[in-house]
C-alpha positions as CSV (number, residue, x, y, z in Angstrom):
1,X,-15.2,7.0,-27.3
2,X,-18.0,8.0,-25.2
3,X,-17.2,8.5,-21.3
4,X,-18.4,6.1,-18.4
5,X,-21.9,6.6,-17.0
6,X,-20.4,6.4,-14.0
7,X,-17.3,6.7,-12.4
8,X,-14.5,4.3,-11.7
9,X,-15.2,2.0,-8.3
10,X,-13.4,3.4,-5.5
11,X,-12.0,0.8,-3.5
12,X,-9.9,-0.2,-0.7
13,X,-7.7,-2.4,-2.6
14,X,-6.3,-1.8,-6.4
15,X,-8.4,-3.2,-8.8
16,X,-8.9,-4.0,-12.5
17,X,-11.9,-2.6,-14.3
18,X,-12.3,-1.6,-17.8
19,X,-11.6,1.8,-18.6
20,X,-14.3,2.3,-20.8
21,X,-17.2,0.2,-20.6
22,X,-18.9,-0.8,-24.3
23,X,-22.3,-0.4,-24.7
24,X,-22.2,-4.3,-25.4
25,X,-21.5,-4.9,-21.7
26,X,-22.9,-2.1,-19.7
27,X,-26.5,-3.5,-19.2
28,X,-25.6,-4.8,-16.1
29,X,-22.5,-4.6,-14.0
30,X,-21.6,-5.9,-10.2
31,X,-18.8,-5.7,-8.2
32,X,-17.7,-8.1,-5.4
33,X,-15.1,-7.8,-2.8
34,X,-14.4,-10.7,-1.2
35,X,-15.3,-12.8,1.5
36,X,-18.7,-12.9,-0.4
37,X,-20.9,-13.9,2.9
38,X,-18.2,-17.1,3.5
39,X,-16.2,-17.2,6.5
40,X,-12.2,-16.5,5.3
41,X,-10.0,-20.3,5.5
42,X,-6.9,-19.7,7.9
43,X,-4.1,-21.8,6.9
44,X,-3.0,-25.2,8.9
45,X,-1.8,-28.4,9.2
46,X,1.8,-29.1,9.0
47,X,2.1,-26.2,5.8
48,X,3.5,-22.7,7.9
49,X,1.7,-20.0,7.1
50,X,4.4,-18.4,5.3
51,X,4.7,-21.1,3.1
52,X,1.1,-21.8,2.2
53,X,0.4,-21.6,-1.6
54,X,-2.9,-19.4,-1.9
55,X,-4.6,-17.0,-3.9
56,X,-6.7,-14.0,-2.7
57,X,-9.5,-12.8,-4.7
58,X,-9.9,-8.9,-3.8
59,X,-12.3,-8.0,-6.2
60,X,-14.6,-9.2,-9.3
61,X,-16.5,-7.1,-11.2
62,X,-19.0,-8.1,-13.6
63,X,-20.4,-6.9,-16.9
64,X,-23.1,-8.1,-18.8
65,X,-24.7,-7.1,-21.8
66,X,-25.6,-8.3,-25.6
67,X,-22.3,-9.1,-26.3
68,X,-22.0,-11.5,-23.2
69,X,-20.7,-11.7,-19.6
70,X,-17.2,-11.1,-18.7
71,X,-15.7,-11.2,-15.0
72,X,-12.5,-9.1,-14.2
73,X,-10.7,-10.4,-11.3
74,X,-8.1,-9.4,-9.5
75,X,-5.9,-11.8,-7.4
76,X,-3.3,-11.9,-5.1
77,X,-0.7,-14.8,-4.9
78,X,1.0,-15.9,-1.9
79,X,4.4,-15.3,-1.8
80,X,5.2,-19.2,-1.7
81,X,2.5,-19.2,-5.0
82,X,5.1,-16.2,-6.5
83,X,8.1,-18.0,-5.4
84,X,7.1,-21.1,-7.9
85,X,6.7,-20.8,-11.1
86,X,2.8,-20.2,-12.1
87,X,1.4,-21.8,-15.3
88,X,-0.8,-18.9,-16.7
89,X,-1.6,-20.6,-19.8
90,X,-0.2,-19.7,-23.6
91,X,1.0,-16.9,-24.1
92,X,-1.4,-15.2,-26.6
93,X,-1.0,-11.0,-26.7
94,X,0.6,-8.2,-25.3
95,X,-0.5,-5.2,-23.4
96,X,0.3,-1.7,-24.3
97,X,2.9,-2.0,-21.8
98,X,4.9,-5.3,-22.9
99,X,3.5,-7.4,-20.8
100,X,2.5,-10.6,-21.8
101,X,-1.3,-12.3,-21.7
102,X,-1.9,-15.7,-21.4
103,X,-5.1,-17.5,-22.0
104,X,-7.0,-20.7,-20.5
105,X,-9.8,-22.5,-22.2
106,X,-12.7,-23.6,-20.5
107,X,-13.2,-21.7,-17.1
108,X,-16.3,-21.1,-14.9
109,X,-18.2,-22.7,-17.9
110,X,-17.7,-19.3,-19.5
111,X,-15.9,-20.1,-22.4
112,X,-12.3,-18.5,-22.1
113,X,-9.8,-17.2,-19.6
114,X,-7.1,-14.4,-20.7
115,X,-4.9,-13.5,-17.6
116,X,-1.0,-11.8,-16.8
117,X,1.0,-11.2,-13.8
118,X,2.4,-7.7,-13.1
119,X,3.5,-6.2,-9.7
120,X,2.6,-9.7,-7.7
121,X,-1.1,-9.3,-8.7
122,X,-2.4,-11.7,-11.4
123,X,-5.2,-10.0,-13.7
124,X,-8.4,-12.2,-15.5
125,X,-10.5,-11.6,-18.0
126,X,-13.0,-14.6,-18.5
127,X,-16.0,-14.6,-20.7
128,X,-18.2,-16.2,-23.6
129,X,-16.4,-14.6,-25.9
130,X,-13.6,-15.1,-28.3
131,X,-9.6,-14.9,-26.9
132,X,-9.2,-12.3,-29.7
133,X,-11.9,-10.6,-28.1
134,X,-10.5,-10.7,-24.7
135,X,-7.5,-9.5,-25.6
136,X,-8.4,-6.7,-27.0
137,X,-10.3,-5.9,-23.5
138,X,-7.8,-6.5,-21.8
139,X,-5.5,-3.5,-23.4
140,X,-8.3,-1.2,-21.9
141,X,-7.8,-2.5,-18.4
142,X,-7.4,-0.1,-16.1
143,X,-5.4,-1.1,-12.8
144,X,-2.3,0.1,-10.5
């Protein structure tokens, strides 16, 4: 497998990227760190902070190419989101590691939505591609 043209995005955070990019999705590729231009929402109301159910988006990347679009995202939970249990989806693979992958139709008017939970960080994949396809992206995930 060829190396990346470029090296992996150094970040302040842990992030997922692909390890190797295809040549089917490295026409284009972006990456986002959050707030994205919008002012961050503090939590209120009667809800403590500590017990407010969110999720942080630290980064997105984006690749595009003639196989599609795909969007990596990594997330962080709350710990009152972690203390429930999350519905991720159905279970439909495996990484490398054991960990299981669940998958979402119909996201972001993409198509589908593959995604785990490892370390407190949930991990998606979602594109206008096949599950199978995902899946099989998502074993090259790199991300600690």
């Amino acid at each position: 497998m060829p190396e990346p043209a470029t090296p992996p995005v150094v970040a302040p955070v842990s992030i997922a990227q692909l390890r190797h990019v295809p040549d089917s999705l490295a026409a284009f590729i972006a990456v986002g760190f959050p707030p994205f231009g919008r002012p961050r929402r503090k939590p209120g109301g009667p809800v403590a902070a500590h017990e407010s159910i969110s999720w942080r988006i630290m980064c997105v990347i984006q690749y595009r190419g003639s196989e599609g679009t795909l969007l990596v995202s990594t997330v962080r939970p709350s710990p009152a989101a972690l203390a429930r249990e999350l519905d991720l989806g159905v279970p439909v693979g495996q990484l490398p590691d054991g960990t299981t992958i669940y998958s979402m139709v119909g996201v972001d008017n993409l198509g589908y939505q593959v995604r785990w939970l490892k370390g407190g960080i949930i991990v998606a994949l979602t594109g206008n591609m096949s599950v199978a396809r995902l899946v099989e992206l998502a074993a090259d995930i790199d991300w600690d």
